[in-house]
C-alpha positions in Angstrom: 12.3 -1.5 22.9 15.5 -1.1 21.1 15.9 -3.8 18.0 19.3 -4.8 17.0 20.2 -4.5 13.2 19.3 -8.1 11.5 23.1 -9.6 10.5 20.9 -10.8 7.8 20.3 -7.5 6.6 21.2 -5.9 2.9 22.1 -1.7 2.6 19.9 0.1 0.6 20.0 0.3 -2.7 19.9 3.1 -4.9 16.6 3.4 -6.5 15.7 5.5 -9.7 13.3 8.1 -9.7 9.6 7.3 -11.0 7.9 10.3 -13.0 4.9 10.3 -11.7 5.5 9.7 -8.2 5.9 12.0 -5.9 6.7 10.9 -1.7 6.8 13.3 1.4 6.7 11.6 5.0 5.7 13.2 7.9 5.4 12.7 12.2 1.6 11.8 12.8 2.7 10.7 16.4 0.7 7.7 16.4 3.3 5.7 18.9 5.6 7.6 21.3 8.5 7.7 19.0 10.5 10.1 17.3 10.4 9.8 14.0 8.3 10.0 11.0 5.3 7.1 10.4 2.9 8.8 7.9 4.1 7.8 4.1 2.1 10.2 1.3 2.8 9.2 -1.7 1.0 11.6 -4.6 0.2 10.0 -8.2 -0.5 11.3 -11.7 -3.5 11.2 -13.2 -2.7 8.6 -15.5 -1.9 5.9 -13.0 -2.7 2.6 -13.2 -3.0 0.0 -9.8 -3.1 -3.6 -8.8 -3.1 -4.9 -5.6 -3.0 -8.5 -3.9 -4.3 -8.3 -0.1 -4.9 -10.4 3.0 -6.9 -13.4 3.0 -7.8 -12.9 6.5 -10.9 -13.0 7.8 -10.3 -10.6 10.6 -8.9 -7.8 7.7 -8.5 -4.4 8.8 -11.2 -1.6 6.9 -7.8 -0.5 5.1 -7.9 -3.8 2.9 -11.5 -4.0 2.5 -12.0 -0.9 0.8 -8.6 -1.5 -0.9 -9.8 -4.9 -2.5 -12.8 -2.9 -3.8 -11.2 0.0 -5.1 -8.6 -1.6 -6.9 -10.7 -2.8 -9.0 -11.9 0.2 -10.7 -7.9 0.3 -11.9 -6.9 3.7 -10.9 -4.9 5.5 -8.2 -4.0 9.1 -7.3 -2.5 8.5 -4.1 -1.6 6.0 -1.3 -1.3 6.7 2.4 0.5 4.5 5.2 0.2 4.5 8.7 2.9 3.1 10.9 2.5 2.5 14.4 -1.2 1.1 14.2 -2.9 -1.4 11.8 -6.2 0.1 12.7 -7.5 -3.5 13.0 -10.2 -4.6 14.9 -11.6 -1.7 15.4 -15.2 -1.6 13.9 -17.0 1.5 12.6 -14.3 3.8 14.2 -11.8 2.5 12.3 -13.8 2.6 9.1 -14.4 6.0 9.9 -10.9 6.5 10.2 -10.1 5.4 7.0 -13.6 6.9 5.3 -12.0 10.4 7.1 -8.3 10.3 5.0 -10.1 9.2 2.0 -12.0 12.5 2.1 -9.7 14.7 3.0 -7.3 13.9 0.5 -9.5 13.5 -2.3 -10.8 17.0 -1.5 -7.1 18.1 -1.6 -6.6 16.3 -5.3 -9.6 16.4 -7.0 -10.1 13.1 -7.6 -12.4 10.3 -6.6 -12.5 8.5 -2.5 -11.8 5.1 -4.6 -8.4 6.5 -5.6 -7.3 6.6 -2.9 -5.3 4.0 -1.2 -4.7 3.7 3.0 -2.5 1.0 4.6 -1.9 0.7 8.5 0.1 -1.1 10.6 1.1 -1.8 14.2 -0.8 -3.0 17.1 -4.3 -4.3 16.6 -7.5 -3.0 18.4 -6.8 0.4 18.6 -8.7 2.6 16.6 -6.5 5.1 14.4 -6.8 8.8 15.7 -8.9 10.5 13.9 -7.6 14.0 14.7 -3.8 12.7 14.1 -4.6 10.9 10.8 -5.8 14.4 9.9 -3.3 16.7 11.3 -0.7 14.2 9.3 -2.0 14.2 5.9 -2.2 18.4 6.5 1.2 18.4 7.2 2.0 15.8 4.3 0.5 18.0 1.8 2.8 20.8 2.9 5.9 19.0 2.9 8.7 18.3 0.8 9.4 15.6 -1.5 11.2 12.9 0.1 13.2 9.7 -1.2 13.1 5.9 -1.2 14.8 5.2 2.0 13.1 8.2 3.8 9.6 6.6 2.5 10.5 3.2 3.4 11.8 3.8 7.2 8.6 5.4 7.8 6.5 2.6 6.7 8.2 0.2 9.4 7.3 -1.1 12.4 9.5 -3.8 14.1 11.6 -4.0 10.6 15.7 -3.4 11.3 16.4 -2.2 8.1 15.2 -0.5 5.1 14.3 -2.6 2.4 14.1 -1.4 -1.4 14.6 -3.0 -5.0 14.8 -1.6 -8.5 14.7 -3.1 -12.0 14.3 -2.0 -16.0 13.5 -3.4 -18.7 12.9 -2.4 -22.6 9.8 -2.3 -23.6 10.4 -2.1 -27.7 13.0 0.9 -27.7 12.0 2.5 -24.3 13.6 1.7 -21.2 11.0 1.9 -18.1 12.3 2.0 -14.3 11.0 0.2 -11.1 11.2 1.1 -7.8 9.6 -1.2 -4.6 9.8 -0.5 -0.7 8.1 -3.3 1.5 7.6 -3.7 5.4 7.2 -6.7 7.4 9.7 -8.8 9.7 7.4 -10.8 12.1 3.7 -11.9 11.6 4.9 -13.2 8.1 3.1 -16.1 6.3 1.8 -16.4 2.8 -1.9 -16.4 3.1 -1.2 -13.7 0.2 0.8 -11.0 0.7 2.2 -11.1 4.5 3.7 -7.9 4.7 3.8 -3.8 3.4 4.5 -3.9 0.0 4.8 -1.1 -2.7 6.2 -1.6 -6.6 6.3 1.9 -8.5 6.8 2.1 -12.3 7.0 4.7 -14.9 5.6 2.3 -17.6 2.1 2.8 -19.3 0.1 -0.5 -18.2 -3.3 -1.2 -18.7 -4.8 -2.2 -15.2 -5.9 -5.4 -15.9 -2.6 -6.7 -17.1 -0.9 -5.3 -14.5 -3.0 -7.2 -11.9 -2.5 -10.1 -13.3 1.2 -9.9 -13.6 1.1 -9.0 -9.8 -0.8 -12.0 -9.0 1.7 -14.4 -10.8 4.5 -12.3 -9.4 3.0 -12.9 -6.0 2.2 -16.4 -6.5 6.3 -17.0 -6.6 7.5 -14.5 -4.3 5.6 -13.3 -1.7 3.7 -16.3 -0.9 6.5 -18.5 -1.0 8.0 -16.9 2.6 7.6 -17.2 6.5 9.1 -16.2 9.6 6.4 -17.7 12.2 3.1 -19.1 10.4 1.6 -15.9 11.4 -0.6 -14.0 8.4 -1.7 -10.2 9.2 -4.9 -8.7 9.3 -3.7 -6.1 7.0 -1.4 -7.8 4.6 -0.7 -5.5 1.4 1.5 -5.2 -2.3 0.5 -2.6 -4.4 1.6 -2.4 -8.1 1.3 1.6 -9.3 1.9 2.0 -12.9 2.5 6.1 -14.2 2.3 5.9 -17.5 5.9 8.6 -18.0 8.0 6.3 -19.8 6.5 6.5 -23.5 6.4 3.2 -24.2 3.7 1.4 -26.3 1.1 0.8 -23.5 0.8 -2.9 -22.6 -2.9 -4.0 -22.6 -2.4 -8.1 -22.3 0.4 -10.6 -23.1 0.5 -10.6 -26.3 1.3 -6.8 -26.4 5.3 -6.1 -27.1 7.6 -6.1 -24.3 4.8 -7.9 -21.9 7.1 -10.7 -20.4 9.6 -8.7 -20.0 8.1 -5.8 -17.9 6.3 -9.0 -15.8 9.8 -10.7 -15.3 11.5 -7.2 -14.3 8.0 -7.1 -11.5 8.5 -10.6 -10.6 11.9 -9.6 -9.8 11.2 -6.7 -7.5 9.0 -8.8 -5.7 11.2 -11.7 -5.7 14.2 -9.6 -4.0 11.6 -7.6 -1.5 10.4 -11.1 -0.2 13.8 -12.2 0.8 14.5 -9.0 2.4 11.3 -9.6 4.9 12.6 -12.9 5.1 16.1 -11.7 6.0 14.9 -9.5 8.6 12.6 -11.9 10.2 12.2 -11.0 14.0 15.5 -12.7 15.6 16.7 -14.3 12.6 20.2 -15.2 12.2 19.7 -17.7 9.6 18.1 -17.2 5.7 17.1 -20.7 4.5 16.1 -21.7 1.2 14.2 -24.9 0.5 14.0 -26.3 -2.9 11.2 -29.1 -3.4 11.4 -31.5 -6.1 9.9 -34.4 -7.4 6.1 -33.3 -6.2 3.3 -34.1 -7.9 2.7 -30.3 -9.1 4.0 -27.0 -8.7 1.3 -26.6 -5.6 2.2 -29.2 -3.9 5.6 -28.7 -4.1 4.7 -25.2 -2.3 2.7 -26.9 0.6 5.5 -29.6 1.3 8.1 -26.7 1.8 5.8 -24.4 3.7 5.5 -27.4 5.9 8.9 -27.3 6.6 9.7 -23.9 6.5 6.8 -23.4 9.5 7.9 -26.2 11.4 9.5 -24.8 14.8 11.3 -28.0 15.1 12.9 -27.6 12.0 13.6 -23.7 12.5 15.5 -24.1 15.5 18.0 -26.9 14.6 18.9 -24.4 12.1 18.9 -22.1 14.6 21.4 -24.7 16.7 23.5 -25.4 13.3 22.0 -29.0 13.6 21.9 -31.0 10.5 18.8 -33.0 11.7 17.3 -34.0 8.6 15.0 -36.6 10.7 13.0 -33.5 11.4 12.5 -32.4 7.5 11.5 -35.6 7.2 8.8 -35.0 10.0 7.7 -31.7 8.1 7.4 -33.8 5.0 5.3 -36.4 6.4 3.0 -34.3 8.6 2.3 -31.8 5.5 -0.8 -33.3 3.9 0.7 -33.9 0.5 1.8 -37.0 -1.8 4.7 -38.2 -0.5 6.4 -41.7 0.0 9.3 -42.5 2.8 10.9 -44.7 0.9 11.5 -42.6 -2.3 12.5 -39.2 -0.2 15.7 -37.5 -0.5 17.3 -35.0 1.5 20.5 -32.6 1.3 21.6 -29.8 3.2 24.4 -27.2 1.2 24.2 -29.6 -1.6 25.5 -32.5 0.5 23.0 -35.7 0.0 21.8 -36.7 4.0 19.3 -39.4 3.0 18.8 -40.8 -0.8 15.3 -43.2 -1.3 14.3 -43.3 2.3 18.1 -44.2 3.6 20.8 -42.7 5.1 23.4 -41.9 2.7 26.2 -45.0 2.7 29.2 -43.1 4.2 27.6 -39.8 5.0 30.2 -37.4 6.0 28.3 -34.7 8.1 31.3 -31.9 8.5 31.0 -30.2 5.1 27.2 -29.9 6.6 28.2 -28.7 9.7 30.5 -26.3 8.2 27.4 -25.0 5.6 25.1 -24.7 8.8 27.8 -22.4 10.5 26.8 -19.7 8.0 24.0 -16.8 6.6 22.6 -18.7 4.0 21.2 -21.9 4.1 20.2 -24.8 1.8 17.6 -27.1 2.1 16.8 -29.6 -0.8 14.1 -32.0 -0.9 13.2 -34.5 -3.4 10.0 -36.5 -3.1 10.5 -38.4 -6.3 6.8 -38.7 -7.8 6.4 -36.0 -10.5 7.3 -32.9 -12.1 6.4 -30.3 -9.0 8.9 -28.0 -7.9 8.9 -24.6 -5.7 11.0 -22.7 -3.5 10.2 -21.3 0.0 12.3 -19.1 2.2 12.2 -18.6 5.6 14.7 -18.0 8.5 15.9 -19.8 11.7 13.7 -19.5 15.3 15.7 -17.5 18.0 15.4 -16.6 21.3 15.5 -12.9 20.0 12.1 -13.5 18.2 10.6 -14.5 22.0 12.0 -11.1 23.3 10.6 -9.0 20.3 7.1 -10.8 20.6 6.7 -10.8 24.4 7.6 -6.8 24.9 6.0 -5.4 21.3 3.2 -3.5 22.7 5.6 -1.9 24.8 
């Protein structure tokens, strides 16, 4: 099935070159498509990793081993397979896994746990042994590849490539970011709700960097939806060379430590939004600011109660400033919240103040900040300190058609 371009969609950026990272993609033929769907991606020695994953409880082999071998804080190479999430698929899909693991490790010289395998696609068929094979073979022959060539192979039901870059100055060295990421349906933040790769040239200890990750995640990744829906095999990967020369960062109290996290928070901040603005069938990409929660995780909930709600989606979808419906997603969310201190604004225009209509309300400046892209939802509950921000994009007919034909 052919997939129009998202309107919501952003060109690709240019992205700097890591040291230390090396990509070559190559045609597995795991769907009957024409293009390339196995991502290599080599590492030096010295690499560092983090990774956040799936809380599912249906993961696929992929993330299990991943969540164990990230641990041990070290990475010499990461594998993704496009077309199939390998899911569901018992021992043969371990065995599938256990079977790249091997082979490139054999072709490296380094240990099984360094090496990292994603999949995605449809779920319950095992991954081919004999392709999974034949493409890594053919990955270790081929030539070096870039960003956007890396990033189109990781995709699945995406419309457009999606990358972001960063720097920041560590002391007197300048170190270099580069993230690709995946996903445009089955997107919901039960962690990390999508493909999702951050490359750096900076010397990190592993520990910090999962922790950065983690709080970098915390605001980005799992502040998004398109349809409620959370993967079985839901992955962002942090890789950290070591070429840049800088003082290595061991905690936070190590030079140049908030700034390298804020330059990671904002890769992941701009790949989230990118899912978000390819969302299957989206022609809308809403923000909604909560304020006045009772704490930051409240805050979250309230707006993922509204960004989830279908009813909500599609009067956005219809350019209807129906804020009787937000109040809905409010109520029906679980959290602290009183009707008669909520507030409500859409583009920055006040619908409801205190649990009222707004005295004079003039809807047309509404109605003319429905008609376009980018959309504004603000909320303001009025009983504490707790803010977040959730994005999310409007419900379509066009996410229907995906959904209904995607194994086709």
């Amino acid at each position: 099935m052919q997939i129009d371009r998202s309107p919501l969609a952003r060109p690709f950026p240019h992205l700097p070159d890591i040291a230390g990272v090396t990509l070559r993609v190559v045609r597995a033929g795991y769907k009957t498509w024409d293009r390339c769907d196995l991502t290599f991606v080599e590492l030096t020695q010295s690499t560092s990793v983090a990774g956040v994953f799936t809380k599912s409880a249906c993961a696929s082999s992929e993330v299990e081993l991943g969540r164990e071998a990230v641990k041990q804080g070290r990475a010499r190479a990461l594998i993704v397979n496009a077309g199939n999430s390998n899911a569901f698929t018992g021992w043969r899909g371990r065995e599938a896994v256990d079977a790249i693991r091997a082979q490139v490790s054999t072709a490296l010289g380094c240990r099984e746990d360094e090496v990292f395998v994603s999949s995605t696609g449809v779920i319950g068929v095992p991954l081919p042994i004999d392709k999974a094979r034949a493409g890594i073979t053919a990955a270790l022959a081929a030539q070096p590849c870039g960003w956007e060539d890396a990033t189109n192979a990781i995709g699945t039901t995406d419309t457009f490539a999606k990358g972001a870059g960063a720097s920041a100055m560590i002391g007197a060295t300048r170190v270099q970011f580069a993230g690709i990421i995946k996903g445009s349906g089955m997107i919901a933040p039960d962690m990390a709700t999508m493909l999702g790769y951050i490359f750096t040239d900076a010397d990190v200890a592993p520990a910090f960097l999962q922790d950065a990750l983690e709080r970098a995640n915390a605001a980005t990744f799992s502040c998004i939806t398109v349809d409620g829906d959370t993967s079985t095999s839901d992955t962002v990967m942090a890789f950290a060379a070591a070429k840049a020369g800088n003082l290595r960062i061991e905690s936070w109290d190590s030079p140049g430590a908030d700034a390298f996290a804020a330059a990671l928070a904002d890769v992941c901040r701009t790949l989230a939004q990118l899912v978000v603005r390819d969302g299957e069938g989206a022609q809308k990409f809403i923000s909604i600011r909560v304020s006045g929660a009772v704490n930051d995780d409240s805050a979250r909930r309230v707006g993922l109660s509204i960004a989830n709600s279908p009813l909500v989606k599609t009067a956005i979808a219809g350019e209807d400033a129906n804020w009787g419906r937000v109040v809905m997603a409010v109520g029906k969310a679980g959290e602290p919240a009183d009707r008669d201190r909520l507030s409500i604004a859409f583009g920055g225009v006040w619908a409801a103040r205190n649990g009222l209509p707004v005295e004079g309300y003039d809807e047309a400046p509404v109605a003319a900040h429905l008609k376009g892209e980018d959309i504004d939802i603000a909320v303001d509950l009025a009983l504490g300190d707790g803010r977040a921000t959730v994005w999310t994009c409007d419900l379509t007919h066009g996410y229907i058609a995906i959904n209904a034909d995607y194994r086709s």
